[in-house]
N, C-alpha and C positions, 0 to 999 in steps of 0.2 A: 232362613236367618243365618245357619252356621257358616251355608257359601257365602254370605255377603261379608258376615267376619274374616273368610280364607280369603277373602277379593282383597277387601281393605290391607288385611297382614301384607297379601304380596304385596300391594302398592307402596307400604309403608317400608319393606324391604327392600323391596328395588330401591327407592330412593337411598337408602341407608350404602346398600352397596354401590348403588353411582358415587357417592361421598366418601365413601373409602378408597375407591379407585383413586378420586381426584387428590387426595391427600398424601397416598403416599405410605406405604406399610408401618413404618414406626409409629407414625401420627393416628392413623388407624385404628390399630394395637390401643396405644392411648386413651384413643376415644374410648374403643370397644369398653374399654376398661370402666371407665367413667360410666357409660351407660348400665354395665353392668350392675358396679358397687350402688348407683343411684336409682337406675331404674329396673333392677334386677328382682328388688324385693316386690314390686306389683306383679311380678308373674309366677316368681319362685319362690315361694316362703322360707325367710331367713330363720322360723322356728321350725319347720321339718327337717333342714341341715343339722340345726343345734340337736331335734331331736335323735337323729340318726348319729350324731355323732355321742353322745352321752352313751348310747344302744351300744357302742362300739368301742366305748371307755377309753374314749382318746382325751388326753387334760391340754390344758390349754385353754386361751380368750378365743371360747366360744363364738364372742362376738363377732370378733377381728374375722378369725376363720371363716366365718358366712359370709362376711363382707368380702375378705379375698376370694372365695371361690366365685363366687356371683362375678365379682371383676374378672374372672379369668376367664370365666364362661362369657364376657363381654368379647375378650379380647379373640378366643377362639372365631366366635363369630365374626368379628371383622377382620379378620383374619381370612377369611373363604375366600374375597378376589386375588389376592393374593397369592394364592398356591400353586396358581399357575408356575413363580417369579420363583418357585421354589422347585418348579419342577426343570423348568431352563437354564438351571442354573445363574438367574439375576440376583436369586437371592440364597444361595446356594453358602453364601461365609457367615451367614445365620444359623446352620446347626454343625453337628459336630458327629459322628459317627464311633462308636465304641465296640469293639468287636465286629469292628467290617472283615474281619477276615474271614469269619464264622458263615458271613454271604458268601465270601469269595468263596471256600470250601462246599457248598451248599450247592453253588452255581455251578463252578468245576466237575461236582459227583453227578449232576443232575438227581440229588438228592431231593423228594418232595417230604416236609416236614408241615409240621402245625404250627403256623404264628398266632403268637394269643400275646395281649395287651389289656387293656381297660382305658376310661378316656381320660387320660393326663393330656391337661394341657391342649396343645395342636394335635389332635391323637393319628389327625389322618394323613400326617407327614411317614406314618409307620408304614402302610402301604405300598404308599408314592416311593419313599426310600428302597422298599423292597426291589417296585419294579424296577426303579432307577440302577440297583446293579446287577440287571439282568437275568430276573429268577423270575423264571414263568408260576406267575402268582393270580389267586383270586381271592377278593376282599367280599365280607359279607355287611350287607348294610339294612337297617329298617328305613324304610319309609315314612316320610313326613304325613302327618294325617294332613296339614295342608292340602290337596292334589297341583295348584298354582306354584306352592313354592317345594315341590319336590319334584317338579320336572327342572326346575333350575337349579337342584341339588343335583341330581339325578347327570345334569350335562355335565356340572362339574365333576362331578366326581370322575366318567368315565372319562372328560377329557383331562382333567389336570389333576387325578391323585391316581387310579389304577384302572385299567382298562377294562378288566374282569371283573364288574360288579355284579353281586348274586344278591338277590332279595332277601329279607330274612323271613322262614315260614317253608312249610311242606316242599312245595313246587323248587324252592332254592337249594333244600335241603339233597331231592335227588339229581339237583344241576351238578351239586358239589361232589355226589358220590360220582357222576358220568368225569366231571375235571378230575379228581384224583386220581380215579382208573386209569389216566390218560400221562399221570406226572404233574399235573397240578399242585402248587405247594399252597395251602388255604392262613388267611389272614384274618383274626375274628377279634371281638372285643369279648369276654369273657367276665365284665362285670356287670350286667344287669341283672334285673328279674327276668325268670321268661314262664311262660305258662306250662311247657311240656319239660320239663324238666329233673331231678332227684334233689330232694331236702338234704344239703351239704352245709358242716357248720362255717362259717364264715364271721370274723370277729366273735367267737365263740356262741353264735346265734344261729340255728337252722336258714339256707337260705333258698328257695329254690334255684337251682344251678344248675347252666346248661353243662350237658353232656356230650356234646357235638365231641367237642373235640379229643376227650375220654374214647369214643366209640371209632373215630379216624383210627387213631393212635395203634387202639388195639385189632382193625382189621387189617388197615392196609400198613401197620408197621413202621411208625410215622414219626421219627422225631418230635421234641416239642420246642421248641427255641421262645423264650419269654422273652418281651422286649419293654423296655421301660421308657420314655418319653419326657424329658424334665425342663422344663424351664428355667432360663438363666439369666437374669439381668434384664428383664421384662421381655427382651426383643430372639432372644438367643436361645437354644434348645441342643441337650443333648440327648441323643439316641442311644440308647443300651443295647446291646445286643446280646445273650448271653450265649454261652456255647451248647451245641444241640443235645438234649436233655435224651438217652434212650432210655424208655420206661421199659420194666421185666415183663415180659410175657404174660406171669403169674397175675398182675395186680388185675384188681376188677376195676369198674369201670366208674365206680363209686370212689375209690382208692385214689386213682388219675384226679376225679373232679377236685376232692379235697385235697388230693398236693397242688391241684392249681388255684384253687382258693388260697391255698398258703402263699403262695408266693404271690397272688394278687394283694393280700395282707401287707408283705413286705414291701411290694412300692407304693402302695399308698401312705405306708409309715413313714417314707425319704421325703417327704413333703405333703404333710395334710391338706395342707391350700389348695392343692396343686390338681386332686381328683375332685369329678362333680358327686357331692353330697348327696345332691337333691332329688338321687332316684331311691326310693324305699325298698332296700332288697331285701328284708325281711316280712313282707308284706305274705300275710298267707293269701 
């Protein structure tokens, strides 16, 4: 039964992204949006948003906020054929780069650092942007339980957002220690749940929280460069880049996680809409 529902999804995906090819990125965008705000609530419940968002004592039309997020999580997705147009430069006067020097410095030194993010927005333009100015980089990605529509993930990503896709899970885990050893600079999203993990408070709530990038940091001596991801004017996005963060020797690894929970804190405050809700990080 479950394959027959991952047959069906792809079929109903595929068609979705031939539709978005034909129309055109902004129109796309648009849609995505609409599908979201409208058909978002039959997959993603608009009360686990609201609930996580009370957990996290952020004020504001609760309503509104679930309904934008859902739209933006629309638009993400129709957004995927597209990324190519953004790697070619087609669509290239669509975002905007802040602290591009901070790459160029990075790229120059052959600096390997830790990029950490969370998913705003188009999150997986953060990557793409990396390799784009030349910084031998590898992005870490989970897998679709789909298996049909995670091999069509799976093509895009390594052809039109970064080359080096690493699985997330054990097996990725020592891909990433052999790429580092090597100069590899690692790209990860740092706002989910994960199972192996340390209880770090987050929105003042225990959360489980990876530590990957805590444990990089403090063997191989790793810069941390936070990058933040915004949307602008429905269609338009700016990239933050900040300047590369050296953590003290001294700090544990516990210490790292919770400055990086802080600072995931603070971009999801620049725009509540703007981060998906709808994963429960507080989930024991």
């Amino acid at each position: 039964m479950k394959r027959f529902y991952h047959l069906v999804q792809f079929v109903f995906i595929t068609f979705l992204f031939f539709i978005f090819r034909l129309i055109g990125f902004k129109n796309s965008s648009n849609l995505g949006f609409f599908i979201g705000k409208n058909l978002g609530p039959i997959f993603r419940s608009k009360s686990s948003i609201i609930k996580n968002l009370e957990k996290a004592h952020i004020k504001g039309d609760f309503e509104k906020i679930a309904s934008n997020v859902l739209g933006n999580y629309g638009r993400i997705f129709a957004e995927y054929v597209h990324l190519k147009n953004f790697k070619n430069d087609k669509l290239s006067k669509y975002i905007l780069i802040e602290g591009k020097e901070y790459l160029d410095q990075i790229k120059k030194n052959k600096k390997k650092v830790i990029f950490i993010s969370g998913h705003f927005n188009n999150f997986e333009l953060m990557a793409m942007q990396i390799e784009k100015e030349g910084i031998n980089c590898a992005a870490i990605y989970r897998p679709l339980n789909n298996p049909y529509l995670n091999k069509v993930m799976e093509k895009i990503r390594v052809r039109d957002i970064c080359k080096k896709q690493i699985k997330k899970g054990r097996s990725g885990t020592r891909e990433l220690v052999k790429l580092i050893k090597e100069g590899t600079s690692i790209a990860l999203m740092v706002d989910q749940r994960v199972r192996e993990g340390e209880k770090v408070t987050f929105f003042n709530h225990l959360a489980t929280s990876t530590t990957i990038p805590a444990q990089f940091i403090k063997k191989y001596e790793c810069d941390l460069v936070p990058i933040y991801i915004e949307r602008k004017n429905k269609f338009y996005f700016k990239m933050y880049v900040s300047k590369p963060i050296k953590i003290a020797k001294n700090k544990s690894s516990f210490e790292i996680t919770k400055f990086i929970n802080q600072i995931l804190e603070k971009m999801i405050l620049k725009n509540i809409d703007q981060w998906i809700w709808t994963h429960d990080r507080w989930k024991n």
